[in-house]
C-alpha positions as CSV (number, residue, x, y, z in Angstrom):
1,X,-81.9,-36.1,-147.9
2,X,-85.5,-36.0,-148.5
3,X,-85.9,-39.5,-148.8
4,X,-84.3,-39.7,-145.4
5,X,-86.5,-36.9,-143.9
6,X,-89.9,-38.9,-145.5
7,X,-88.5,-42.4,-144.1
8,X,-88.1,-40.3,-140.4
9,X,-91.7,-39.1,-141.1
10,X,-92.8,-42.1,-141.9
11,X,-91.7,-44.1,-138.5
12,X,-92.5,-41.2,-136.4
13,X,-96.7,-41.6,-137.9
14,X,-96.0,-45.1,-137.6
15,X,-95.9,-45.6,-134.1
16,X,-98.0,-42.7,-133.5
17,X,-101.0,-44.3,-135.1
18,X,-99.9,-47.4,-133.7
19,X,-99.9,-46.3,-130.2
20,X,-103.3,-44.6,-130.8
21,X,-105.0,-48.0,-131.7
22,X,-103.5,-48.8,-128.3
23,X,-104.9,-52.4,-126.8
24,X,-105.7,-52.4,-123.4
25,X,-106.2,-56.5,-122.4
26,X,-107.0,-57.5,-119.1
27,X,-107.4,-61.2,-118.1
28,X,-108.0,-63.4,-114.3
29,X,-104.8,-64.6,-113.2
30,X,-106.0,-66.3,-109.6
31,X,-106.8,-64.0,-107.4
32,X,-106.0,-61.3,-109.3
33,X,-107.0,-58.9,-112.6
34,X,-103.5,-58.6,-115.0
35,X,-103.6,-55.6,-117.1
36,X,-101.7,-54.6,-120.2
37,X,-100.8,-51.6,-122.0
38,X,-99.6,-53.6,-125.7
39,X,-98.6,-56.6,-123.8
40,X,-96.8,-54.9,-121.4
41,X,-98.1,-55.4,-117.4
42,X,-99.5,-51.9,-116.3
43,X,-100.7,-53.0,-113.2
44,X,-102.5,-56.1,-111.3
45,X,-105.9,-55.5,-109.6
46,X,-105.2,-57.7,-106.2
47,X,-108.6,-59.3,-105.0
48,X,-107.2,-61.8,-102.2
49,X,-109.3,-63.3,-99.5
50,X,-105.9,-62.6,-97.5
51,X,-105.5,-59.1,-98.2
52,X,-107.3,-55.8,-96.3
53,X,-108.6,-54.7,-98.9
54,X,-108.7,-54.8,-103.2
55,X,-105.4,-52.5,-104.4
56,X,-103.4,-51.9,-107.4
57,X,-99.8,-53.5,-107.6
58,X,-97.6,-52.5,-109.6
59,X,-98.7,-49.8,-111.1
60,X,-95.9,-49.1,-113.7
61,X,-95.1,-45.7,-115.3
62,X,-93.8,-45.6,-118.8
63,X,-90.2,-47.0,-117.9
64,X,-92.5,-50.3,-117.1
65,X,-91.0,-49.5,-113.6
66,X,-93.7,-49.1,-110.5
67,X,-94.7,-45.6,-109.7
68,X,-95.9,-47.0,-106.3
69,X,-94.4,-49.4,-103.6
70,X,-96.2,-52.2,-102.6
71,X,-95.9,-51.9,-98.8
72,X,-92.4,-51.2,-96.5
73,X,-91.5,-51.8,-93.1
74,X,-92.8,-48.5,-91.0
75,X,-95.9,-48.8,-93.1
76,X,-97.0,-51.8,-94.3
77,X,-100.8,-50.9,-94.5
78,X,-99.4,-48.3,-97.6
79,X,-100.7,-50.9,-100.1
80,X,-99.8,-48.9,-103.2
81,X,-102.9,-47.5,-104.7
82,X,-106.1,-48.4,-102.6
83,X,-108.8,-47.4,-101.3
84,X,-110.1,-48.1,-97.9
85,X,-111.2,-46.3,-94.0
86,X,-110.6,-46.9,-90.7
87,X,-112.8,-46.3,-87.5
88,X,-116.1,-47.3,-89.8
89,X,-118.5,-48.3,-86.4
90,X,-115.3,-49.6,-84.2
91,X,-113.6,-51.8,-87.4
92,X,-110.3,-51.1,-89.0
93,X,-110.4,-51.0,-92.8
94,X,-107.3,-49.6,-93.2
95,X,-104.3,-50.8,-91.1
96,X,-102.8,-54.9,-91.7
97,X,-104.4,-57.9,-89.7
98,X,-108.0,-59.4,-90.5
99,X,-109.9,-59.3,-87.0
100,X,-110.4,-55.6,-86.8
101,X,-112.2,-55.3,-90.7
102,X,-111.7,-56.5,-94.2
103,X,-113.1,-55.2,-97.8
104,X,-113.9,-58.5,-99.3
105,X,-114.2,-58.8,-103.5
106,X,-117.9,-60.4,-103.9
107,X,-117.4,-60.4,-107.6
108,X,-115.1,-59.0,-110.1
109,X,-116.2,-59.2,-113.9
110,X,-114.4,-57.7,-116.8
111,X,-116.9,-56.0,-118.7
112,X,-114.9,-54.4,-121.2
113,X,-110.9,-55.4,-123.1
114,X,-108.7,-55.6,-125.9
115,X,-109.5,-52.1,-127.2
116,X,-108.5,-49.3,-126.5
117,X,-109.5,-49.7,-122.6
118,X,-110.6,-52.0,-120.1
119,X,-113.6,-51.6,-117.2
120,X,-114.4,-53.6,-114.6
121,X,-117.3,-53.3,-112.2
122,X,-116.2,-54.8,-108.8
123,X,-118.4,-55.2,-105.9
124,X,-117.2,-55.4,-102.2
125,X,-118.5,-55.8,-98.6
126,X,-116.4,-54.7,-95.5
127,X,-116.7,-57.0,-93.0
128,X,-115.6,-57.6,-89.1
129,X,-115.8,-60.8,-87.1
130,X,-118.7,-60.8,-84.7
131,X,-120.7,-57.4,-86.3
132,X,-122.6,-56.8,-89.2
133,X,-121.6,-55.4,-92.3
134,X,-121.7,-51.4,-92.4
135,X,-120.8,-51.1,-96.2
136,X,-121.2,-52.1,-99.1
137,X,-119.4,-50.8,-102.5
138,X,-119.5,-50.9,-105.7
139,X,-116.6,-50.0,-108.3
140,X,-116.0,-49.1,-111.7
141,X,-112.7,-49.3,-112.9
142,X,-111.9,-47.6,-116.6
143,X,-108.3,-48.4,-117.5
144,X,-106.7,-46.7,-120.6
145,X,-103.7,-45.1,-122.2
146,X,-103.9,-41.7,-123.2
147,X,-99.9,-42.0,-125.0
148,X,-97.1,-43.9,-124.8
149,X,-96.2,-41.4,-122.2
150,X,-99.5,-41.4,-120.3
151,X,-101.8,-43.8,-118.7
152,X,-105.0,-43.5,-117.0
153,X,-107.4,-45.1,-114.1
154,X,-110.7,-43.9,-113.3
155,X,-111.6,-45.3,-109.9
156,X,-115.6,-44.8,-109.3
157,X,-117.1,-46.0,-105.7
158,X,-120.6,-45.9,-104.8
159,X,-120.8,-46.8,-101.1
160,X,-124.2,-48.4,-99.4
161,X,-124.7,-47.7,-96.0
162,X,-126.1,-51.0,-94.8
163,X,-126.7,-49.5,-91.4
164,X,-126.3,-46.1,-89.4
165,X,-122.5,-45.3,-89.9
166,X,-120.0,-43.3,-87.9
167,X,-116.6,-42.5,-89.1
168,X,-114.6,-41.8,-85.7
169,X,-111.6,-38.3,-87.2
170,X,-109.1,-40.5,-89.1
171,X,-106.1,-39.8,-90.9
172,X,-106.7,-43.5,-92.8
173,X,-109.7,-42.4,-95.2
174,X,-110.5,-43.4,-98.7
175,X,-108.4,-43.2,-101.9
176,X,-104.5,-43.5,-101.1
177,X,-101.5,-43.9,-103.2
178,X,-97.8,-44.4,-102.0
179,X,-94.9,-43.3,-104.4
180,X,-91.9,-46.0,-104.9
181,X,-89.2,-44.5,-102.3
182,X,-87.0,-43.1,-105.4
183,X,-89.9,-41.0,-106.2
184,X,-90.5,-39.2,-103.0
185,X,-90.0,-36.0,-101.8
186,X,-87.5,-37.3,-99.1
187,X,-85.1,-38.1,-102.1
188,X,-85.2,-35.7,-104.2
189,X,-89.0,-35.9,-106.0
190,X,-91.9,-33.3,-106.1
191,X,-95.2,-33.2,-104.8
192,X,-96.9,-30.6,-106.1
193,X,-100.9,-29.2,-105.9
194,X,-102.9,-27.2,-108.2
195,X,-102.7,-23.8,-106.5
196,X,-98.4,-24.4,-107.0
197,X,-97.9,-25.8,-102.8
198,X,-95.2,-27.9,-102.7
199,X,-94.1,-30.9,-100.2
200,X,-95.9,-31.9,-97.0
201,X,-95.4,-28.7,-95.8
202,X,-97.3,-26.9,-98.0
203,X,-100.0,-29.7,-99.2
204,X,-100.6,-30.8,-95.6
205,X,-104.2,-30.1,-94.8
206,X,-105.2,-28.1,-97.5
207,X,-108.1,-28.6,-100.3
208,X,-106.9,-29.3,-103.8
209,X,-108.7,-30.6,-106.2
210,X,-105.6,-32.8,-107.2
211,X,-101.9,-33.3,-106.4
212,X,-98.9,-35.0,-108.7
213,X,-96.4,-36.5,-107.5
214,X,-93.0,-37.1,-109.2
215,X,-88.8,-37.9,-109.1
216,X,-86.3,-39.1,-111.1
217,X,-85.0,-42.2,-111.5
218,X,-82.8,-43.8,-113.7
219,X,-82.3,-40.7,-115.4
220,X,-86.1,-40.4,-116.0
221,X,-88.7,-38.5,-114.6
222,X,-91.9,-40.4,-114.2
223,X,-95.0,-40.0,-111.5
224,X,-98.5,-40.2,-110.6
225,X,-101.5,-37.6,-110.3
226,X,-104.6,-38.3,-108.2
227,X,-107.7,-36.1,-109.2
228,X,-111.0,-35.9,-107.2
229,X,-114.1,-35.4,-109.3
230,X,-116.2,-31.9,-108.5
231,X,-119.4,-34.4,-108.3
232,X,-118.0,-35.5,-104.8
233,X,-119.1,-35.4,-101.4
234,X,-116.6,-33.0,-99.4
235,X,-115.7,-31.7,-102.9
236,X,-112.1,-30.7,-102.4
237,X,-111.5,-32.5,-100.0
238,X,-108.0,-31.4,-97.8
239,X,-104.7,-33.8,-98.3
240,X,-102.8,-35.7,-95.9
241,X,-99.5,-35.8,-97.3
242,X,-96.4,-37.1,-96.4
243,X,-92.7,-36.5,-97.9
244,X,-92.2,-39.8,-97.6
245,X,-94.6,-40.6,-100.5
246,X,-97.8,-41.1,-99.2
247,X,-100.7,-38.6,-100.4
248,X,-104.7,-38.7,-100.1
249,X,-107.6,-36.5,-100.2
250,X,-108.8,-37.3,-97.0
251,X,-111.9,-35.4,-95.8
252,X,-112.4,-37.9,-92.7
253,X,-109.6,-35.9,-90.7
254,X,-111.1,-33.1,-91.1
255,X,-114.9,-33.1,-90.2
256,X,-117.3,-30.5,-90.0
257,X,-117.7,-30.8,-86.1
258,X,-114.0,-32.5,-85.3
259,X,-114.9,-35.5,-84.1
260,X,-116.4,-37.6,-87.0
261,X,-118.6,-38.1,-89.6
262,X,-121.8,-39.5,-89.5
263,X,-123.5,-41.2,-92.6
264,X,-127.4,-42.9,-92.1
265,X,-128.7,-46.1,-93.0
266,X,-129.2,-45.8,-96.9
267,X,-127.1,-43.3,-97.8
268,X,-125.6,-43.5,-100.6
269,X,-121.8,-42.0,-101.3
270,X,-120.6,-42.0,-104.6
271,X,-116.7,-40.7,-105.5
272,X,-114.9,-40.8,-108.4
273,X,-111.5,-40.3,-108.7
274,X,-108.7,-40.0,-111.8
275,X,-104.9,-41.7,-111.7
276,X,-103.0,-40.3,-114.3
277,X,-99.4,-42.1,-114.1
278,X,-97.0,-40.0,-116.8
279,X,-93.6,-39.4,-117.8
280,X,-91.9,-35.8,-117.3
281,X,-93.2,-33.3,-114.6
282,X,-96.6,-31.6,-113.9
283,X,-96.6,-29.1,-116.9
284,X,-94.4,-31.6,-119.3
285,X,-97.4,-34.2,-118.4
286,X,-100.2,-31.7,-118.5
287,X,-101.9,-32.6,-115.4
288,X,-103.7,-28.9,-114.7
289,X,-105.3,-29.6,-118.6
290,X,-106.1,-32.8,-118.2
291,X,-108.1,-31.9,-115.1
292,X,-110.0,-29.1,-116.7
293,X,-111.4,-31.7,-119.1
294,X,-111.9,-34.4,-116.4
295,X,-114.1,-32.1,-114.7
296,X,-116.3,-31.8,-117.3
297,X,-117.1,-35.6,-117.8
């Protein structure tokens, strides 16, 4: 019996160790960045000259199932995990189709792999036919795992006004995720806040300083977390959430006077933001923890 209880002991430090010296690769694959957890895909970074914008797809959970959904029929501008803004000085860099406004990758290097995490610093312009460039951006991307059961993105942006900006109220600002369908509220998942507020109903509109989302599926429970940093503008910014599966702190709906936001030539906006895509539910994952330490980096 012992030898059987040392041989269990054993295996269990085994893998633990071995999950702790976890590699985190990452490698160009066209017009793309691949990233593995252990040589298994976590998620792509999608940098196509045909997209709207730079995006995470997939970005899979534990199960090595997506957490997110790439795009769907009543919203195919949901481009998983993204970040993006429409009504930037007239241009559209939000919604599907070119014409209107495009983030285009300038460069994406891969500073950092094959430890125990990957960062790459991507730099972006957001361009419309026939104007001049309002933005530019620049982006840090820290990916690592935290367990077997928990992975993590830090997504930092430091946007450039190029010019005098105005931001028109818009309920398509900034840093976005979209749940895979199975996840959602609508069948049968959570979304929950920090202060407890559940659902669309009672996440719409208010500040949080994060919000997890999660379901079961497969027999599994699995989501994803978004966290806003205390270091950024409009610091916590309110949600616009939908049951569907849509969620993102998005302080451009709600401006000071109601009608927009206006940023000067120069400016400089810098936002971080923390994806934390875990097995269980909010307490089994931790989430209000791992905040508290987040906010203290």
């Amino acid at each position: 019996m012992r030898k059987i209880t040392f041989f269990i002991l054993l295996t269990v430090s085994f893998y633990s160790v071995a999950f702790s010296q976890s590699k985190v690769t990452a490698e160009k694959v066209g017009d793309k960045i691949e990233i593995k957890i252990n040589g298994n895909l976590f998620t792509n970074y999608i940098l196509s000259e045909f997209e709207k914008y730079p995006f995470f797809y997939p970005v899979n959970g534990p199960s090595n199932a997506s957490v997110t959904s790439m795009r769907n029929a009543n919203y195919p501008h949901h481009s998983s995990l993204f970040f993006g803004c429409d009504r930037v000085n007239g241009g559209n860099y939000w919604q599907e189709g070119l014409g209107k406004g495009q983030i285009i990758s300038l460069r994406a290097d891969i500073v950092e792999a094959g430890g125990d995490r990957v960062v790459i610093e991507n730099e972006c312009i957001w361009r419309r036919p026939g104007a001049d460039a309002p933005i530019k951006d620049k982006r840090r991307i820290i990916i690592s795992a935290l367990s077997k059961e928990k992975f993590q993105i830090d997504f930092d942006v430091a946007m450039e006004m190029l010019m005098d900006v105005v931001i028109e109220k818009t309920n398509h600002s900034l840093f976005s995720g979209r749940m895979d369908p199975d996840l959602a509220v609508i069948n049968g998942g959570v979304m929950i806040n920090a202060e407890g507020d559940t659902g669309e109903k009672g996440t719409f509109g208010k500040s949080s300083p994060w919000i997890d989302c999660y379901g079961k599926r497969l027999g599994k429970t699995e989501g994803m977390a978004i966290m806003q940093h205390p270091s950024n503008d409009w610091y916590p910014a309110p949600w616009f959430t939908r049951d569907y599966g849509f969620f993102s702190p998005t302080p451009m709906y709600w401006p000071e006077n109601d009608k927009n936001t206006i940023l000067k030539k120069g400016q400089l906006i810098k936002l971080r933001y923390r994806v934390l895509v875990h097995s269980g539910d909010h307490v089994e994952a931790g989430i209000a923890s791992e905040f508290e330490k987040y906010k203290s980096e």
